[in-house]
C-alpha positions in Angstrom: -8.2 -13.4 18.3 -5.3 -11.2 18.2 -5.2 -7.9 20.2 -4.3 -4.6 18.7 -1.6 -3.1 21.1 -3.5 0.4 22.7 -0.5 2.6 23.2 -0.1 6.4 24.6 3.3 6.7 22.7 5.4 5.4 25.2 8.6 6.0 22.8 7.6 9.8 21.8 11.1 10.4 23.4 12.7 8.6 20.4 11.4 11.2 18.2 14.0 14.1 19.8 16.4 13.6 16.6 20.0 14.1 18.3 18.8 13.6 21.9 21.4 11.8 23.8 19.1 9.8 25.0 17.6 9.0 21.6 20.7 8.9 20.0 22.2 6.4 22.6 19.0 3.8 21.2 20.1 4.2 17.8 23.3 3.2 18.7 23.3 -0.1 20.8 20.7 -0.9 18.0 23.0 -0.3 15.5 25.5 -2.0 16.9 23.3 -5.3 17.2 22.3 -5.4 13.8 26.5 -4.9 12.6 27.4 -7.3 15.0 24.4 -10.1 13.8 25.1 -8.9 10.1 28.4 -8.4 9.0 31.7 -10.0 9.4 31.1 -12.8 7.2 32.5 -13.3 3.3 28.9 -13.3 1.9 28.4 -9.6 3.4 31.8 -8.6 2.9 31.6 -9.6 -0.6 28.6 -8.1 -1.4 29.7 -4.6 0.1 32.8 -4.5 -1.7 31.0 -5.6 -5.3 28.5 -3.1 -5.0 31.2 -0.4 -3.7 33.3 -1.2 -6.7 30.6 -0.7 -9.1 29.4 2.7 -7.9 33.0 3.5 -8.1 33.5 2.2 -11.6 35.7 4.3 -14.1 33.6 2.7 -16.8 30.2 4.0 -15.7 28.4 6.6 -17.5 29.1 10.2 -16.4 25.7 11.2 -16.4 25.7 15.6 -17.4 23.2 17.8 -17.7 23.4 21.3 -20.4 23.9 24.4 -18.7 25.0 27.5 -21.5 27.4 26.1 -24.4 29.1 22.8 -22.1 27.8 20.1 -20.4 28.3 19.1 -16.2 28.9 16.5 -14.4 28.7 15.4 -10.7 31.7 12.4 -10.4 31.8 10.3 -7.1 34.4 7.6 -6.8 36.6 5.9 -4.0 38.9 9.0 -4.4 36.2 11.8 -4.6 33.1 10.4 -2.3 32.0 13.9 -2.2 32.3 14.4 -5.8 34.0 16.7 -7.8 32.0 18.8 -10.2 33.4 18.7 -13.4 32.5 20.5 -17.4 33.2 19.8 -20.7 32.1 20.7 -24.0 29.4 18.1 -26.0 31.6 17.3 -28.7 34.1 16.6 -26.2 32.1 14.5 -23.8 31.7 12.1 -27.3 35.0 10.8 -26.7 35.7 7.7 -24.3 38.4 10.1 -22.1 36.9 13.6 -22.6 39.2 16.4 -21.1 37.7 17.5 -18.1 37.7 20.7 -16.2 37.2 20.5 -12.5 35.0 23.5 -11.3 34.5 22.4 -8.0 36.1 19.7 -5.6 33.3 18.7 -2.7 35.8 16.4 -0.9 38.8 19.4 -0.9 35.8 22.3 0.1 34.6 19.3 2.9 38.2 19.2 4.3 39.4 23.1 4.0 36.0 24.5 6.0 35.7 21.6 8.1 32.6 20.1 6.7 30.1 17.6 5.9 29.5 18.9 2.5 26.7 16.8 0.2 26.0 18.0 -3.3 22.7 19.6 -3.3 22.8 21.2 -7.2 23.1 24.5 -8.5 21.2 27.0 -9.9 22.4 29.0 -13.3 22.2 32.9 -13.9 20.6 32.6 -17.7 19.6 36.2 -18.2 21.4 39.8 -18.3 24.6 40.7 -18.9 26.1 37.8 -16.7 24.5 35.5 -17.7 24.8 32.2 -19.9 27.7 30.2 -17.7 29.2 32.6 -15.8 27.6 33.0 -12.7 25.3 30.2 -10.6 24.0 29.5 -6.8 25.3 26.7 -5.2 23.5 24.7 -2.2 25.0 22.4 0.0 23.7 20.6 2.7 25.4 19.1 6.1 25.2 15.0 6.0 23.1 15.4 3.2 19.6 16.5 4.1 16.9 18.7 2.6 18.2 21.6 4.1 21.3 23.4 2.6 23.4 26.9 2.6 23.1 28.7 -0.5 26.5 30.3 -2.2 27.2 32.3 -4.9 29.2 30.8 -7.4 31.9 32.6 -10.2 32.2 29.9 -13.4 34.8 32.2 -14.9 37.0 32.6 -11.7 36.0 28.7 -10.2 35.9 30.5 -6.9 33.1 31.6 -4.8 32.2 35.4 -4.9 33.4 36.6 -1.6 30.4 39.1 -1.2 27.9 37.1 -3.3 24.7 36.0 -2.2 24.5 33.5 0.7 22.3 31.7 3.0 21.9 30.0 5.7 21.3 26.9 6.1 17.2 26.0 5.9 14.6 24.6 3.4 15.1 27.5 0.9 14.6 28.2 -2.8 16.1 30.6 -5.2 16.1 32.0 -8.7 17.8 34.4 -10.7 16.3 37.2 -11.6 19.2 39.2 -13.0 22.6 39.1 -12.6 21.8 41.5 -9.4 18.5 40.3 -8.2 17.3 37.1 -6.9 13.9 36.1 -5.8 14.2 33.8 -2.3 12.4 32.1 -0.4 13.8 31.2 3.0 13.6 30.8 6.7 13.9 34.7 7.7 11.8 34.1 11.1 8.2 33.4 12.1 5.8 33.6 9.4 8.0 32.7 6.7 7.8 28.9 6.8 4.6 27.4 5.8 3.4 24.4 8.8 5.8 21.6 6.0 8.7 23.3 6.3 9.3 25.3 3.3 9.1 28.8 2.5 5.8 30.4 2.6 7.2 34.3 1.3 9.0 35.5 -2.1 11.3 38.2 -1.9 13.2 40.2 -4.7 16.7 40.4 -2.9 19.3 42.8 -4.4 22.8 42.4 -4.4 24.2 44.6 -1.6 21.5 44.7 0.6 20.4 42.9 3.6 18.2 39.9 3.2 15.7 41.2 5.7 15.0 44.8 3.9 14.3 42.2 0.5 11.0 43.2 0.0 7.9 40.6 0.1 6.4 40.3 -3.1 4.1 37.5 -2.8 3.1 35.6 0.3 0.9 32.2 0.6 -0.6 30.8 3.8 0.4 29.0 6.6 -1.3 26.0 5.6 0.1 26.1 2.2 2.3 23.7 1.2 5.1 25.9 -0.5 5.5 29.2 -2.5 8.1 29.6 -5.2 9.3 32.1 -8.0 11.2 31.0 -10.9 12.0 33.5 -13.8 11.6 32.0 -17.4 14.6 31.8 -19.6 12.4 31.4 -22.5 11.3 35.1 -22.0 14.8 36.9 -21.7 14.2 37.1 -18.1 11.0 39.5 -18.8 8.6 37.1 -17.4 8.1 34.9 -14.0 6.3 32.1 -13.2 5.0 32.0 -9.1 3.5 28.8 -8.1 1.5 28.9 -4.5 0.7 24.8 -3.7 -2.0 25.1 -1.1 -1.5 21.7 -1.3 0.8 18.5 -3.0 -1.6 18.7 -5.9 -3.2 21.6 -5.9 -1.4 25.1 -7.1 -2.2 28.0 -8.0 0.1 29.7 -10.4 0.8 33.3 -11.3 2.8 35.5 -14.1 5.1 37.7 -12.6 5.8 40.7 -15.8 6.8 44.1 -16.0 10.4 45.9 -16.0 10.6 44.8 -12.3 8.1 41.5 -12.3 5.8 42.9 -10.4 2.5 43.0 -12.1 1.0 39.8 -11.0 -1.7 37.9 -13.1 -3.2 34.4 -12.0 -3.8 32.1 -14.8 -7.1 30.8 -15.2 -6.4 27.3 -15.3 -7.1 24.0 -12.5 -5.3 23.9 -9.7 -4.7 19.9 -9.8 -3.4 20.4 -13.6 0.3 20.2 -14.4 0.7 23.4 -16.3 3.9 24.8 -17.8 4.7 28.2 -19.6 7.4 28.3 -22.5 8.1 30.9 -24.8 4.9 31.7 -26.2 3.0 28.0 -25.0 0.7 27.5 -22.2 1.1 23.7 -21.8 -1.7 22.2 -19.3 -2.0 18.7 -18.2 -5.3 17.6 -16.7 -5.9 15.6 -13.8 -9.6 15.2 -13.4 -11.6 16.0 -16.1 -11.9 19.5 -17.4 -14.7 21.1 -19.0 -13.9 24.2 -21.3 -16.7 25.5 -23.4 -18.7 22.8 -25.1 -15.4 20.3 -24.9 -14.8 17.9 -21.8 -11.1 17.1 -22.0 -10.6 13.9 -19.7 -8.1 13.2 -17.1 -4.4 12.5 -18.4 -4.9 14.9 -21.5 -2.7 17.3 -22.4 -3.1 20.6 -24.1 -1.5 23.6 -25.2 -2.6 26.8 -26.2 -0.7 30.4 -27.3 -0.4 32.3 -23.7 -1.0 35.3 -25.0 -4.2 34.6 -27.0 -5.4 32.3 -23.4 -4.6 35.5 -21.1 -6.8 37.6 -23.9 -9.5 35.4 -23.2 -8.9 32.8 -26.1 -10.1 29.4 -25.0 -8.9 27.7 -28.6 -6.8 24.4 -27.3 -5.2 21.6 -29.3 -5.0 18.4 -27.9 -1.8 16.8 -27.5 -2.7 13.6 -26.1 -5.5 11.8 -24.7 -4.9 8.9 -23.2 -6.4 5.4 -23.0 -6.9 2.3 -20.7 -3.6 1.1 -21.5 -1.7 4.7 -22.3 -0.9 7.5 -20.7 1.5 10.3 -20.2 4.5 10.1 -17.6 5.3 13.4 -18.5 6.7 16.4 -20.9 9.7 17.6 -21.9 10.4 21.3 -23.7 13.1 21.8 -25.9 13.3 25.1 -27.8 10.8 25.4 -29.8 9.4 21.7 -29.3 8.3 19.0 -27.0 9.0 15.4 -26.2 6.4 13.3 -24.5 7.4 10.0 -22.6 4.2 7.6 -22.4 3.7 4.2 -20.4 1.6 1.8 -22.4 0.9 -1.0 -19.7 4.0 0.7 -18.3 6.3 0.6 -21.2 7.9 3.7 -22.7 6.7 5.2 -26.2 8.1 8.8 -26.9 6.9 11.1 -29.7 8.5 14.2 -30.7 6.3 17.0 -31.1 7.7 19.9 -32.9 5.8 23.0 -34.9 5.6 24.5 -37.8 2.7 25.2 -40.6 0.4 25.8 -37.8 0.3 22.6 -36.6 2.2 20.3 -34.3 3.9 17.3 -36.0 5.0 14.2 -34.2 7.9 11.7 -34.8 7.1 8.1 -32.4 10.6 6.8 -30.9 9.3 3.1 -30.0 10.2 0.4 -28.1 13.2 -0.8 -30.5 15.1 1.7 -27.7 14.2 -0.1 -24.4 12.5 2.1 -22.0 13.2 5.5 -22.5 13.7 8.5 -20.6 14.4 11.9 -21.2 17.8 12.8 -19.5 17.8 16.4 -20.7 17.4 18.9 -23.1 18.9 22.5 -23.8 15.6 24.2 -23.6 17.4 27.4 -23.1 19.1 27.6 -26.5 18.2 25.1 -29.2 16.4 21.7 -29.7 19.0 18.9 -28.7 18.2 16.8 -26.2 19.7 13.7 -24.7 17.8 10.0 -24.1 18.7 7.4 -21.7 17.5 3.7 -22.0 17.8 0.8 -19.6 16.3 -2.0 -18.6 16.3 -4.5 -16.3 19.3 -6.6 -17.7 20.2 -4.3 -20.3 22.7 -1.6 -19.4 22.1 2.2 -19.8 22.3 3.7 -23.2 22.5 7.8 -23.3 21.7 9.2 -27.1 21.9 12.6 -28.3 19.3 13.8 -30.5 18.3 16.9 -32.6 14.4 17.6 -32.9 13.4 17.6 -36.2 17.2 16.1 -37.5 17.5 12.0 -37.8 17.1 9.8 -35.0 18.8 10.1 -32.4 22.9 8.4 -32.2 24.4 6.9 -29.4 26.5 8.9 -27.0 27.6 6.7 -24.5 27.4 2.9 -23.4 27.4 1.9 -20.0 28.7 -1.6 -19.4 27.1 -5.0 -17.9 27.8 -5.1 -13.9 26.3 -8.3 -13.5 26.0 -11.6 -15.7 22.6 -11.7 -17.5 22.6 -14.7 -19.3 19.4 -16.7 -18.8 17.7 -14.0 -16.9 14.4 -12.8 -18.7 12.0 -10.1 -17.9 8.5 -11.0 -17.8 5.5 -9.1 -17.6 2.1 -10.7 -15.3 -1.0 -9.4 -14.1 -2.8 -9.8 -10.5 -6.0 -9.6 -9.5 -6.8 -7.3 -6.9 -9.6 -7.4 -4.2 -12.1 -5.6 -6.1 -10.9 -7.3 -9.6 -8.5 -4.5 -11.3 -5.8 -6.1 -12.9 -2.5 -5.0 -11.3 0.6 -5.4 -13.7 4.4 -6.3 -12.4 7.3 -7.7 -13.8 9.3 -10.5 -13.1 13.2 -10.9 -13.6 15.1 -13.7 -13.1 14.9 -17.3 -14.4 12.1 -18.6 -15.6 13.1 -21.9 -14.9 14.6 -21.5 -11.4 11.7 -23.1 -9.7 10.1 -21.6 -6.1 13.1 -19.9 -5.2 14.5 -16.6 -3.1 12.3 -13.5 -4.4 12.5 -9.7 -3.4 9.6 -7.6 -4.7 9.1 -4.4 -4.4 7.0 -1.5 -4.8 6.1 2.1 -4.0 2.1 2.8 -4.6 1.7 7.0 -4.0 1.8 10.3 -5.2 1.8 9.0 -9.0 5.2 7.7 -9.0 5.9 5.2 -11.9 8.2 2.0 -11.4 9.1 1.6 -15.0 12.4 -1.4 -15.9 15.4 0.1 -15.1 19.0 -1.0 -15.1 19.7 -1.4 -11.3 23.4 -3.0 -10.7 22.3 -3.3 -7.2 19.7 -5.5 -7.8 21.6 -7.0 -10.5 25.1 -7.5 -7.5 23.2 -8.5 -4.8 19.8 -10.7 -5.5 19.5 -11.3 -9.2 23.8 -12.5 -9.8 23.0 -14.9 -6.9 19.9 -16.8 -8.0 17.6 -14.5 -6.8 14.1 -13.1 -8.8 13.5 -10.0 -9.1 9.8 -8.5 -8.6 8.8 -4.6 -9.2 4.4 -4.5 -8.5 3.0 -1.6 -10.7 0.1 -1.3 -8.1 -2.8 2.1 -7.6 -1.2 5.1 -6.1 1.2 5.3 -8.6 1.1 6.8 -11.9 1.5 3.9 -14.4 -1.9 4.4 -16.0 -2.0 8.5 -15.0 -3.9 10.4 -12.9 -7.0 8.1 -12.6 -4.7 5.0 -11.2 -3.2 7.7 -8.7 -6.4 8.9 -7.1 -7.6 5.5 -7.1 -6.2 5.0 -4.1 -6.0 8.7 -2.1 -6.6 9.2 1.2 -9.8 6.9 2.2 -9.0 4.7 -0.8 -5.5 3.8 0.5 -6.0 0.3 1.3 -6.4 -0.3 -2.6 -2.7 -0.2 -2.9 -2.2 -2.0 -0.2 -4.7 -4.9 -1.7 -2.6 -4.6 -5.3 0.4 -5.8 -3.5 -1.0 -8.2 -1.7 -2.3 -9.7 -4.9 0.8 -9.6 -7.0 2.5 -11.7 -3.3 -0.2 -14.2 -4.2 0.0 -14.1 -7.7 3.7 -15.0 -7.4 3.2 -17.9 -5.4 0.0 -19.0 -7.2 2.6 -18.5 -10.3 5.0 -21.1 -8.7 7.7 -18.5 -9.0 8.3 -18.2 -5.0 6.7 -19.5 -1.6 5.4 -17.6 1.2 8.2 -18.5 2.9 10.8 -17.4 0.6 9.1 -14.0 -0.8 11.0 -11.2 0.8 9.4 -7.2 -0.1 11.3 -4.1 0.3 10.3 -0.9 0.2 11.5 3.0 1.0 9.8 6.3 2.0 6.3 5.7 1.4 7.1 2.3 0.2 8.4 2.3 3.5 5.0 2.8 4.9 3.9 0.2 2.0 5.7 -2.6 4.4 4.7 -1.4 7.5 1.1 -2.0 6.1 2.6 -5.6 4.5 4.0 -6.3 8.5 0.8 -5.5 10.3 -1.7 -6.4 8.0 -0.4 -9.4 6.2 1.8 -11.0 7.5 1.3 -14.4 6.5 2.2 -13.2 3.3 5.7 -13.1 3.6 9.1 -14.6 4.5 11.1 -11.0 5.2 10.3 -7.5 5.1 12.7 -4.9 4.6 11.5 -1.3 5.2 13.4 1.9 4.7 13.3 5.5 5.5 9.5 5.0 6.2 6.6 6.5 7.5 4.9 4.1 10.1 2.9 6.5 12.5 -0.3 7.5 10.6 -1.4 9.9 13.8 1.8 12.1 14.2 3.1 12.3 10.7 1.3 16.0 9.6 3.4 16.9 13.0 6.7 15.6 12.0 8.8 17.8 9.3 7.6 17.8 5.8 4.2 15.5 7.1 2.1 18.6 7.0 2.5 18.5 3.3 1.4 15.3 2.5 -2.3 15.3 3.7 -3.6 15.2 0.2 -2.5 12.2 -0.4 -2.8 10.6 3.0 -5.6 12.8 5.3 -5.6 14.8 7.9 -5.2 12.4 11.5 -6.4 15.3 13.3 -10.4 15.3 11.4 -12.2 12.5 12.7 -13.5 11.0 9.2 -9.7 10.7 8.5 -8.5 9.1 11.5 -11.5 6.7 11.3 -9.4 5.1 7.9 -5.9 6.0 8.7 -6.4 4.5 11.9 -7.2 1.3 10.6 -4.0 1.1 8.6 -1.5 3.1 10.3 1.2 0.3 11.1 2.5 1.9 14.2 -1.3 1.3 16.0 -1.8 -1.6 14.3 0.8 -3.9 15.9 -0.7 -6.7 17.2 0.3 -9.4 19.9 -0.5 -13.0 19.1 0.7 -12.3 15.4 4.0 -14.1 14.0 5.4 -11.5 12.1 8.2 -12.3 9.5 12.0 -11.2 10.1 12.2 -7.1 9.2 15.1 -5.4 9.0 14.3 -1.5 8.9 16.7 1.3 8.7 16.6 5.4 8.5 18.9 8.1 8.5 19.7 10.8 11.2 20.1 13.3 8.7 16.6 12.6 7.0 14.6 15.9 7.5 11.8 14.8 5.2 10.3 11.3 7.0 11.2 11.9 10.5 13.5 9.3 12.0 11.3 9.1 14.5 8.6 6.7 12.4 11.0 3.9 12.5 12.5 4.1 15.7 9.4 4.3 17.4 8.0 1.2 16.1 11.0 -0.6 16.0 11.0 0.1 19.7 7.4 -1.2 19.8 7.8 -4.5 18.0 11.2 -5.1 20.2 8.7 -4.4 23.0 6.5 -7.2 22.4 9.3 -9.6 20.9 9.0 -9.0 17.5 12.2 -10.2 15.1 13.3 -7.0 14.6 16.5 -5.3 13.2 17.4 -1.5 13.1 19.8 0.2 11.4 19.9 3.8 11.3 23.0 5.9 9.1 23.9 8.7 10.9 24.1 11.0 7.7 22.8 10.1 4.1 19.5 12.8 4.3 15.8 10.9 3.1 18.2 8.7 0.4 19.9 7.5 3.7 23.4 7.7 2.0 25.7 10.2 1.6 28.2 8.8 -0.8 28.8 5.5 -2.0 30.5 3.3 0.4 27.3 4.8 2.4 24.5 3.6 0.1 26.8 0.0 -0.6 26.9 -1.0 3.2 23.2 0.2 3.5 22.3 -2.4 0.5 24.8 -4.7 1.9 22.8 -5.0 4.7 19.6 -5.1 3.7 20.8 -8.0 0.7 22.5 -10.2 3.7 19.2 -10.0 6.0 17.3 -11.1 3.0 19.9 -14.0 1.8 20.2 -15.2 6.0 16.4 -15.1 6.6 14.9 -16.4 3.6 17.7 -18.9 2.4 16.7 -20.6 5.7 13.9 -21.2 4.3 15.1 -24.2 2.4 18.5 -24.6 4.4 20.7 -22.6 1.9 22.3 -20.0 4.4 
């Protein structure tokens, strides 16, 4: 019988981020893995494809509506940083729009000396300044969560030389006025919550000092975050102040009054989505919710006037209610309207809800558009909004649309980065442990026999994986014979709330049986062999094959795990951790540890085991899932000879890439450990 190696965390010194010592680890293992991996025309081939198509002229410039034009963030081999760039939308319809440059990342990198990554900005909408004119810029250093906040002039394309500005920490910001701010920041002790984020708002003024901005609302310790956002919708008259105690629960406040300071909680559950537009309260339930004589199950949505709801009124109309096959992904506001985005055995349906007469009237957008998401809409000023649809082998289509007007025209066309001929996309279902049917799809060719097969999933904090056009994927696995698999299993939010808490905290191991099933399923299928099945995972996927590695590894040919969480016991100690215990538990209470422990990779490896080839990698920069997860167990399995590879970017933040060339040698490697280790399987190298 195998033994489960008893540690006392021998490698806790790999957890001191830029430790010399640390850091001196990271890099004779990253030199290994470069020296064992690259070099060679396969990997140099592959790097250079996928580089060249995140660099592509021809790809979509993705924007997003802020006042009367539309933005765009543009990385290419010349601007790696990006250059933020505007146009109007009736310009943007053109195949060459006419551009204006508002800001140039890779010029501001190299005049303040600087390892600026795009961290997105934040538009005055109210007062005298506001539509485009004014906005807050954060930036972060090698691209992690944390970032310096700027004040930015749209008119002058400069920043304002005495404009608001912070350091850099895990803050968040919204205009209140063209004068006034509310922040939440690192100012000292007391003002970060035990994840990492801000636990106080304050009302800064311009002019003033940032620590005479007085508190107006302040959470606790053990919350998760605290945040005030004033609502366009209301002419800057109203706030909205959500305290999450924890990454489900919140409880949310109106903030009203000439100088937002008269606060009212709203009576509604703290594990509901709930929104406020205009005059709509929109509330999405979670677990069931029982509201006079009515019990509105989990996954409805309803919606309500907010000021007949504050008055008392408990008069809600039902928006959807969902079904074993349907539910809500989630809600989009226009002006004066809604669009809904559902999964129906996790493929997209939108209806258009918009209101007159009384009532609410819908318009259904099926699947004659591929799977469907909504990009944007311009909420702030009228009903348009803008679609994109993709698939697996079908190439991203972005449509502009009008609520209530015709259906919705084509704006854009991306092209195909990979040759799809002969490549289908399938839909199967697995049967778990306990007998729930687990979809995934398959792409590739049906024909192609057991061959070379990467499947994937995620499995937490209700996070769909829906089909989506992925010309990575497409370069590197599926252009070279390879299938394609993405596992749909509990944990996520395919099927809404219910297939979420399925498997929280002590029912983890659900998620971790649905992907073990779909493995099986494939081979059962004759679609793969053990031997050739390769899974790959990031973040708490990451964790997903650190589970797959210690607890089934017969399963499996190659494993490639990113950015992950691996050490169950220390994880609520490590950066954001702390706010993740809903989801996972609390290591420190007893009746936690007694399940975490019996999952939790990094004290679950075991000598006496073959485990498969696994190739994991992180970044430095990463100041969400601590580094220290995957060099720590990496360090374990090297320990006790495990075949292990490491990889760690220096920069590149929880995404573990900071530009392109970045994120193409990242999947470079990761595609050329997959193509080595399980094309060895039948001899094809």
């Amino acid at each position: 019988m195998a033994e489960t190696i008893i540690h006392d965390d021998a490698y806790l010194w790999l957890e001191d981020v830029e430790g010399e010592r640390a850091l001196s680890w990271v890099r004779e293992r990253n030199a290994e893995s470069v020296t064992a991996l690259t070099g060679n025309d396969r990997f140099t081939g592959m790097y250079e494809g996928i580089r060249a198509v995140l660099d592509a002229d021809d790809r979509i410039p993705m924007v997003a509506w802020h006042g009367e034009r539309v933005y765009n963030l543009w990385k290419d081999a010349g601007h790696p940083r990006g250059l933020w760039r505007r146009t109007t939308l009736e310009d943007y319809r053109r195949d060459e729009p006419d551009w204006q440059t508002v800001l140039d990342l890779d010029a501001l990198a190299a005049a303040e000396d600087e390892n600026w990554v795009w961290q997105g900005a934040t538009f005055l909408r109210t007062g005298p300044l506001g539509g485009e004119h004014r906005c807050l810029l954060s930036l972060s250093r090698g691209g992690a969560d944390a970032a310096v906040v700027r004040e930015f002039d749209l008119d002058a394309l400069e920043f304002v030389a005495d404009g608001f500005r912070l350091p850099e920490a895990k803050s968040d910001v919204s205009w209140i006025d063209a004068d006034r701010i509310f922040v939440g920041t690192d100012t000292g002790p007391g003002s970060m919550t035990s994840s990492g984020y801000p636990r106080q708002v304050r009302v800064w003024r311009r002019g003033t000092a940032l620590a005479d901005a007085p508190v107006v609302f302040e959470g606790s310790a053990d919350d998760v975050a605290v945040r005030a956002s004033t609502d366009p919708s209301a002419d800057g008259r109203r706030a909205v102040l959500r305290q999450s105690t924890d990454f489900f629960h919140a409880r949310r406040y109106l903030l009203t009054g000439e100088a937002l300071s008269e606060l009212t909680e709203l009576d509604v559950p703290h594990d509901a989505g709930v929104d406020v537009h205009r005059e709509w309260l929109l509330v999405r339930v979670r677990t069931d919710w029982h509201v006079g004589d009515a019990t509105h199950p989990a996954g409805t949505l309803l919606i309500a006037r907010l000021a007949d709801y504050l008055a008392g009124s408990r008069e809600l109309t039902v928006l959807f209610t969902p079904d074993p096959h349907t539910s809500l992904s989630y809600a989009d506001w226009t002006r004066t309207g809604l669009i809904l985005v559902l999964l129906c055995d996790v493929r997209s349906r939108l209806e258009l809800l918009s209101y007159s007469g009384g009532e609410w009237h819908r318009t259904v957008l099926g699947s004659e558009l591929g799977q469907t998401d909504v990009w944007d809409t311009n909420a702030d000023a009228d009903d348009q909004y803008l679609l994109l649809s993709s698939g697996f082998t079908l190439p991203p289509t972005l449509r502009h649309g009008v609520l209530g007007a015709d259906a919705p025209t084509i704006l854009k066309q991306g092209p195909a980065y990979f040759p799809a001929e002969g490549i289908q996309t399938r839909q199967f279902f697995a049967t778990s442990a306990d007998g729930t049917q687990v979809p995934y799809f398959v792409v590739g060719r049906p024909d192609a026999g057991p061959g070379p097969t990467l499947l994937s999933g995620y499995g937490g904090f209700e996070v769909s994986r829906v089909p989506a056009y992925n010309s990575i994927i497409g370069l590197g696995w599926l252009a070279r014979g390879g299938t394609y698999v993405v596992a749909n299993i509990r944990g996520g939010g395919e099927y809404g709330p219910a297939w979420h808490r399925s498997a929280l905290r002590e029912n983890r191991p659900r998620a971790y049986e649905d992907f073990a099933a779909v493995a099986a399923d494939l081979v059962e299928r004759g679609i793969t062999t053990r031997e050739r099945l390769g899974i790959e995972g990031g973040s708490n996927g990451g964790l997903l094959m650190g589970v797959m590695l210690t607890r089934y590894p017969q399963l499996f040919g190659a494993i490639v795990c990113a950015v992950p969480l691996l050490d169950m016991k220390r994880y609520h100690l490590l950066l954001a951790g702390a706010s993740w215990m809903a989801e996972y538990g609390d290591p420190d209470n007893p009746d936690d540890w007694a399940y975490l422990s019996l999952f939790s990779p990094y004290q679950n490896v075991r000598d006496g085991v073959p485990y498969p080839p696994t190739l994991v990698t992180t970044s430095t920069r990463d100041d969400r899932v601590h580094p220290g997860h995957a060099r720590k167990m990496v360090a374990l399995l090297r320990e006790h000879g495990k075949d292990v590879t490491y990889y760690e970017n220096i920069e590149g933040g929880h995404g573990g890439a900071a530009d392109n060339a970045q994120l193409a040698y990242k999947w470079a490697l990761a595609f050329e450990f997959l193509w080595r280790t399980l094309g060895a399987a039948s001899g094809d190298r």
